[in-house]
C-alpha positions in Angstrom: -40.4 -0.1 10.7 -41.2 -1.3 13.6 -38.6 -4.5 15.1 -40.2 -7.8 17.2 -37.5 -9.0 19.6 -37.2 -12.4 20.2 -34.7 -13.1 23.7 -32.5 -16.4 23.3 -32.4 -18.4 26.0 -30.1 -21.2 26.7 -30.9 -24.6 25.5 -29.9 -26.3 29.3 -29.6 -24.1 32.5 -27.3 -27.0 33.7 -24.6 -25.4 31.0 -24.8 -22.3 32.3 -24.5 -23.7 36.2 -21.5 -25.9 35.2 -19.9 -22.3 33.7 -21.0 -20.0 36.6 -19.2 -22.6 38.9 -16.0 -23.0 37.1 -15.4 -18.8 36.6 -17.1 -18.1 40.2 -19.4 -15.4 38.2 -22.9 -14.4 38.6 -25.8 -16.8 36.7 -26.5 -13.5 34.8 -23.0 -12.9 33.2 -23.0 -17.7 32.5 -25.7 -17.2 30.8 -24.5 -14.4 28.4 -21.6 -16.3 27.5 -23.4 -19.6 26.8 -25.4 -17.8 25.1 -22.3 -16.8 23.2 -21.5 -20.4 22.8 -19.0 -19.9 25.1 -18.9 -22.8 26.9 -15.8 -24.1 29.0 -13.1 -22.5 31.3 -10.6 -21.9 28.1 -13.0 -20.4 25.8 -14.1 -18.0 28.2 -10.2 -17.0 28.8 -9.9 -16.9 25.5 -12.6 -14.4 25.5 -11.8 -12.2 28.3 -7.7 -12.2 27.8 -7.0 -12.7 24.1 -3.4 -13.1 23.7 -1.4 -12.3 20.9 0.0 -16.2 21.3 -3.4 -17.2 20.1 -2.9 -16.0 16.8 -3.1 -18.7 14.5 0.2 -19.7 12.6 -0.1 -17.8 9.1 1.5 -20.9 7.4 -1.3 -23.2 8.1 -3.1 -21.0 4.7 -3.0 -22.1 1.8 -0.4 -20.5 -0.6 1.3 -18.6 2.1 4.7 -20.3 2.0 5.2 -19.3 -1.8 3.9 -15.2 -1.2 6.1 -15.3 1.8 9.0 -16.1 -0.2 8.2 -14.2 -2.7 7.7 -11.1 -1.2 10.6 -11.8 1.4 13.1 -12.2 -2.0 11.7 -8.9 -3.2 12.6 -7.1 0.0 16.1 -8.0 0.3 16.6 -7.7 -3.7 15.3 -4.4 -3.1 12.4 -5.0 -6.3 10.0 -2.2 -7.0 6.7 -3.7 -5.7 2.9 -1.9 -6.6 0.8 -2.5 -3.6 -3.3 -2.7 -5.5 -6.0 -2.0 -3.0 -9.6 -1.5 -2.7 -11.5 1.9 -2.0 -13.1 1.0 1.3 -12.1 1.3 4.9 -11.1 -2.1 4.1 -9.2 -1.9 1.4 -7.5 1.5 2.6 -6.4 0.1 5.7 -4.9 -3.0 4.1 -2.8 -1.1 1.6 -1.6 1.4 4.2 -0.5 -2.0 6.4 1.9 -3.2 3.7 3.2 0.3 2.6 4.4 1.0 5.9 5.8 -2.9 6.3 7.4 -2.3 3.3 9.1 1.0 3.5 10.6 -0.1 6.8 13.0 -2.1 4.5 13.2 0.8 2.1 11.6 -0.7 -0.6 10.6 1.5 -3.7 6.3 0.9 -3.1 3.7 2.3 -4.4 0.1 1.9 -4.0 -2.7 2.0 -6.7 -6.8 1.8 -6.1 -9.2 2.1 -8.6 -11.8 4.9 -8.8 -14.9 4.1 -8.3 -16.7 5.6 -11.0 -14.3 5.0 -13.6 -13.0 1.7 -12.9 -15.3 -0.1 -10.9 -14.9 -2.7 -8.0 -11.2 -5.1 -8.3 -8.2 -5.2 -10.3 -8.4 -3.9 -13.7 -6.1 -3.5 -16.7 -5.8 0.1 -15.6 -4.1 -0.9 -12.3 -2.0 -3.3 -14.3 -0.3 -1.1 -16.8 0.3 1.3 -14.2 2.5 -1.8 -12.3 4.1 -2.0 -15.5 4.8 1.5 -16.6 6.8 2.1 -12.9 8.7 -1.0 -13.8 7.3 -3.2 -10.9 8.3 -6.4 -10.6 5.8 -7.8 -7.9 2.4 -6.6 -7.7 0.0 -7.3 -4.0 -3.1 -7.0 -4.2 -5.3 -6.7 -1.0 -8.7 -6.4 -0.5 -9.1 -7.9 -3.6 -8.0 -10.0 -6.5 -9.7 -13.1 -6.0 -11.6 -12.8 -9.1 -9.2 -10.9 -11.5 -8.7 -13.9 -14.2 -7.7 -11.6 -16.6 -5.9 -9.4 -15.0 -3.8 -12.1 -13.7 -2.8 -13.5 -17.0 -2.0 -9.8 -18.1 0.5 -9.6 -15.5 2.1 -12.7 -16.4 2.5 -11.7 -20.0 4.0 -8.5 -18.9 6.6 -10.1 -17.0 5.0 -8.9 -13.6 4.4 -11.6 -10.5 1.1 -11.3 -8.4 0.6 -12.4 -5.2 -3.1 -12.0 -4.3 -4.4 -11.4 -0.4 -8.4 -11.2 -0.4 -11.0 -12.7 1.7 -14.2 -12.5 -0.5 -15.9 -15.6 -1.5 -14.1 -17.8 -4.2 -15.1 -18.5 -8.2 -14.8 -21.7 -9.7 -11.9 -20.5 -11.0 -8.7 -19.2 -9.3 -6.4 -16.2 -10.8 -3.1 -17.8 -12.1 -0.7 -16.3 -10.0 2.3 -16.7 -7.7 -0.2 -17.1 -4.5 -3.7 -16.7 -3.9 -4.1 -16.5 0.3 -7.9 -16.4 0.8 -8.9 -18.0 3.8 -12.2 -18.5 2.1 -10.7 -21.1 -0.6 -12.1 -24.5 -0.2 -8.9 -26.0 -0.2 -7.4 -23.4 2.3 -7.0 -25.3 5.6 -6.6 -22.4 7.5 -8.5 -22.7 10.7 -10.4 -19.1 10.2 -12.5 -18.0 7.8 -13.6 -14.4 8.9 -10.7 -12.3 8.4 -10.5 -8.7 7.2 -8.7 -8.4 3.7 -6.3 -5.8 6.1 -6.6 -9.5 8.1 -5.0 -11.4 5.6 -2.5 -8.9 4.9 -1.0 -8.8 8.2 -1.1 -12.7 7.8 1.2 -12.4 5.1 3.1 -9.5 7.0 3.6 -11.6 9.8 4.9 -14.8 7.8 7.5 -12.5 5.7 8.5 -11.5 8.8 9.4 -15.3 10.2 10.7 -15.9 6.8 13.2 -12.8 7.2 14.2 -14.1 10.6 12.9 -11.1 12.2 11.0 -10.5 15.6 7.5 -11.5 15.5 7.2 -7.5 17.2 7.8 -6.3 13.8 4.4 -7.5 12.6 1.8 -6.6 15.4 2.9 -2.6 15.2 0.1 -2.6 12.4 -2.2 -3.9 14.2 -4.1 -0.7 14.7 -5.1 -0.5 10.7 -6.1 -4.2 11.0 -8.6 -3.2 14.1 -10.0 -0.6 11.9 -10.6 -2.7 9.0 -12.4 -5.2 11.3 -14.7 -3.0 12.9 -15.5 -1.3 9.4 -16.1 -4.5 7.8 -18.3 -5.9 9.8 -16.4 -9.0 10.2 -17.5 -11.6 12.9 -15.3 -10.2 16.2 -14.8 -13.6 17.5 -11.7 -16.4 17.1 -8.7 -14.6 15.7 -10.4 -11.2 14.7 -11.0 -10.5 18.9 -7.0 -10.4 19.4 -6.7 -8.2 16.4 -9.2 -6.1 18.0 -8.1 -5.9 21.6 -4.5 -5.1 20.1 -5.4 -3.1 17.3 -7.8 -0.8 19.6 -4.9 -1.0 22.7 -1.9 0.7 20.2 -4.7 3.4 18.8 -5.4 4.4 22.3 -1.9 4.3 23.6 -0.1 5.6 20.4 -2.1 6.8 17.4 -0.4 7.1 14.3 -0.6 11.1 13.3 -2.7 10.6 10.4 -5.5 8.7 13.4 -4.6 11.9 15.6 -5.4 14.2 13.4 -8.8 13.0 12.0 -9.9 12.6 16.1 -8.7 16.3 16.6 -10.7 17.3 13.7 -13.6 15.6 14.9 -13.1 16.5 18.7 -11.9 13.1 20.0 -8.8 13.3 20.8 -7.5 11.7 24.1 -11.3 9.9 24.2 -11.2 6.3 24.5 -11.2 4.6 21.1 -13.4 1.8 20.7 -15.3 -0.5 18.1 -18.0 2.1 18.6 -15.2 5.4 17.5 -13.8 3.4 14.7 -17.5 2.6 13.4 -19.2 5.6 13.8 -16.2 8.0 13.5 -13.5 7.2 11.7 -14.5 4.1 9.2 -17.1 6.8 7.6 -14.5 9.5 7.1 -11.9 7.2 5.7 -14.6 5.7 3.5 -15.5 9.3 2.7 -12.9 9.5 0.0 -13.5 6.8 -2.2 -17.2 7.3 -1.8 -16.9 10.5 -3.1 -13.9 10.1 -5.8 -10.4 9.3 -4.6 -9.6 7.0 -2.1 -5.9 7.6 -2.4 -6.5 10.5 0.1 -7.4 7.9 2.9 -4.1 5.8 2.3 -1.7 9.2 2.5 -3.6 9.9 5.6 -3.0 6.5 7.1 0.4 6.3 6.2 1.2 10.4 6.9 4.3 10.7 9.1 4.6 14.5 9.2 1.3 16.0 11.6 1.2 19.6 9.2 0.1 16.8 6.4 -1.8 14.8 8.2 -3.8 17.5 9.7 -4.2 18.8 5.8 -5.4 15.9 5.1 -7.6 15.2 7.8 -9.6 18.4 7.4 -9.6 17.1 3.6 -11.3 13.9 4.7 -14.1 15.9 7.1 -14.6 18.1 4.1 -15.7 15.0 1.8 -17.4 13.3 4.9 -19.8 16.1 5.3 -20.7 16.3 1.4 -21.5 12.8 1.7 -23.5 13.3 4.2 -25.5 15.8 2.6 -25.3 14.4 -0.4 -26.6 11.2 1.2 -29.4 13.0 3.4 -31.0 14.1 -0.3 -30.6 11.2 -1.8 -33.1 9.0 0.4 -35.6 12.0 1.1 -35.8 11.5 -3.1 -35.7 8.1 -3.0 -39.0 8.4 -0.1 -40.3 10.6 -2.2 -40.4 8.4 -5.0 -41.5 5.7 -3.1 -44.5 7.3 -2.0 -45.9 8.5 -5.4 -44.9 5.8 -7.8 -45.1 2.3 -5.7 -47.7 0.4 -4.0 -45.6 -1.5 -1.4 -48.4 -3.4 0.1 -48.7 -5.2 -3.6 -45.0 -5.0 -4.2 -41.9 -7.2 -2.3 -39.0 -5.1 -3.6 -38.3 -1.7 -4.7 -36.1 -0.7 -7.7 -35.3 2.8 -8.2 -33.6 4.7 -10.9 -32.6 8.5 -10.6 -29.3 9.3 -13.5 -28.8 12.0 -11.2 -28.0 9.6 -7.9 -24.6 9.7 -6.6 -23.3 6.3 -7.2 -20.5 7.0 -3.8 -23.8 7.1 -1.8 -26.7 5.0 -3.4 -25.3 1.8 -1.5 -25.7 3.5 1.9 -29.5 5.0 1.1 -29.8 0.9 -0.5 -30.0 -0.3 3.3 -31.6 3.0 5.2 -34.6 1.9 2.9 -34.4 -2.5 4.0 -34.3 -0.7 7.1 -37.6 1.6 6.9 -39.3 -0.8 4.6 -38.3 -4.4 4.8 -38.3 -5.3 1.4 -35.1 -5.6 -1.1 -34.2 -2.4 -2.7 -32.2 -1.7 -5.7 -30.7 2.0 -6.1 -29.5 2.8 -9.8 -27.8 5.6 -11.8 -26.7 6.2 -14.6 -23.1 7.1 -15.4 -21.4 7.6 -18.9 -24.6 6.1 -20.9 -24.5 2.8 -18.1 -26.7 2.2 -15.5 -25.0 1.4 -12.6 -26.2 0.8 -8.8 -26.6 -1.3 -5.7 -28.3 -4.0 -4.4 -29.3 -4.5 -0.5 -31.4 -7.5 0.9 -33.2 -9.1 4.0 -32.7 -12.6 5.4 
């Protein structure tokens, strides 16, 4: 389809004189950042040079003092903890950040995140048992959780805590657990909504680490999974999220972990300069690659891979799966098209719903938007998987 650009303009020129003045810049470069919203001397500082002392203090969200002392108490009990994550970039990322935190102290952790196909978006029973059957006595969920009701109580009749870390939008009703930090709960005070769930991790990293008296150092050497999970999630890169970026994207240039050095070898990158453009394009999709395709637990040994032999293994792993999904993708939407074209009348029709049991349900959500893109109407992809229809939704404004 063809797009109609519309070019903002500034509602007074007298703003952008008053900013031009105060940061001696051309009217050109004013204008920009008022059309930013970016309006005063200290905001645009606080664009251009945004400190790590501009973090906001992780205490000010809701529930954080009770999963920072819980999970601090776990770490020097030396408790067997089950760190649940999601299958995304996201999700990957996040789990990675608080395996490594937590080996650091060398605490027994391991991680669990559902397959796709068999068990669906969240925290399951699955994911539960498993917490129970490795004898774990605290379970973190990241990425998600916020929703798990049932789950929640499940743990607390097996005798398991849960502290929950999630950033998707809240339910009427909250999961009993020992904490619930979601920065999107309407009684969370905390003063920014738009983390990452790798985000709200490191929130929780960083006040565990105040809690065990440590230096506030400890936290930000994470910060490079937390700059990929931004850029991947396509969270707003503004307030907090822009010094996770600059910091996140400053350690992955000047000191990638080898598991990050080996996927840019594999795809040619190394010693290129990383930025939000690399991590979207190049190594979000090959990360997301596993759990697209099947298992995402690939992506969180790669990310947390200390020994380069196994992280390049697993890097050529993750191309491997990147490129199936790829072509699995490219013959996915030239069906879908296809189908379009012989079975729908889109001038009479506003949305599109499409059903193929054969559709790869890793890839349906991807060829979901390519066709909002080419078409501009809502499009529903399906397939059907174990006698269920399953699929995904996409939308315009």
């Amino acid at each position: 389809m063809a797009f109609r650009w519309v070019f903002a303009e500034p509602e007074q020129d007298v703003s952008v004189r008053t900013l031009q003045e105060s940061l001696k810049v051309p009217f050109s470069i004013a204008k920009l950042l008022t059309l930013r919203e970016i309006e005063t001397f200290d905001a645009a500082r606080f664009f251009f040079r945004p400190g790590l002392e501009l973090l906001h203090d992780p205490f000010r969200m809701k529930d954080m003092e009770k999963a920072a002392d819980r999970l601090s108490k776990a770490i020097r009990s030396g408790e067997k903890i089950l760190v649940y994550g999601d299958y995304d970039v996201d999700g990957t990322t996040a789990t990675a950040c608080m395996l490594l935190f937590l080996r650091e102290f060398g605490v027994e952790a391991e991680f669990f995140i559902p397959h796709r196909f068999k068990d669906g978006y969240g925290i399951n029973s699955d994911g539960i048992q498993r917490a129970a059957e490795i004898g774990a006595d605290l379970v973190i969920s990241v990425d998600c959780g916020i929703t798990a009701i049932e789950e929640a109580k499940l743990a607390r009749d097996l005798g398991i805590d849960l502290v929950i870390c999630d950033h998707h939008t809240v339910g009427k009703e909250l999961p009993d657990a020992v904490a619930v930090l979601d920065p999107k709960r309407p009684d969370c005070d905390y003063p920014f909504d738009g983390l990452s769930g790798a985000g709200v991790a490191f929130k929780l990293i960083q006040a565990t680490v105040d809690r065990l008296g440590l230096a506030a150092e400890m936290a930000t050497r994470y910060l490079d999974l937390v700059a990929i999970s931004t850029a991947s999630d396509i969270v707003p890169v503004v307030d907090e999220n822009r010094v996770l970026m600059r910091w996140g994207l400053e350690q992955l240039n000047r000191s990638p972990r080898p598991g990050l050095k080996a996927l840019l070898e594999v795809v040619k990158q190394e010693g290129a300069t990383i930025t939000g453009t690399t991590i979207v394009f190049t190594i979000g999709p090959r990360i997301n690659a596993a759990g697209r395709m099947g298992d995402a637990g690939l992506a969180v040994e790669l990310l947390i891979s200390k020994e380069p032999e196994r992280a390049q293994s697993l890097a050529g792993e993750l191309e491997t799966i990147n490129r199936k999904r790829r072509s699995t993708d490219s013959r996915t939407m030239k069906e879908a098209v296809a189908k379009l074209e012989k079975e729908y009348d889109l001038e009479a029709l506003s949305s599109m719903v499409l059903h193929n049991p054969d559709w790869h349900l890793g890839v349906i959500g991807i060829v979901a938007s390519r066709l909002v893109d080419a078409y501009y109407r809502p499009a529903i992809m399906l397939s059907s998987v174990d006698g269920k229809i399953k699929g995904s939704a996409r939308s315009i404004r």
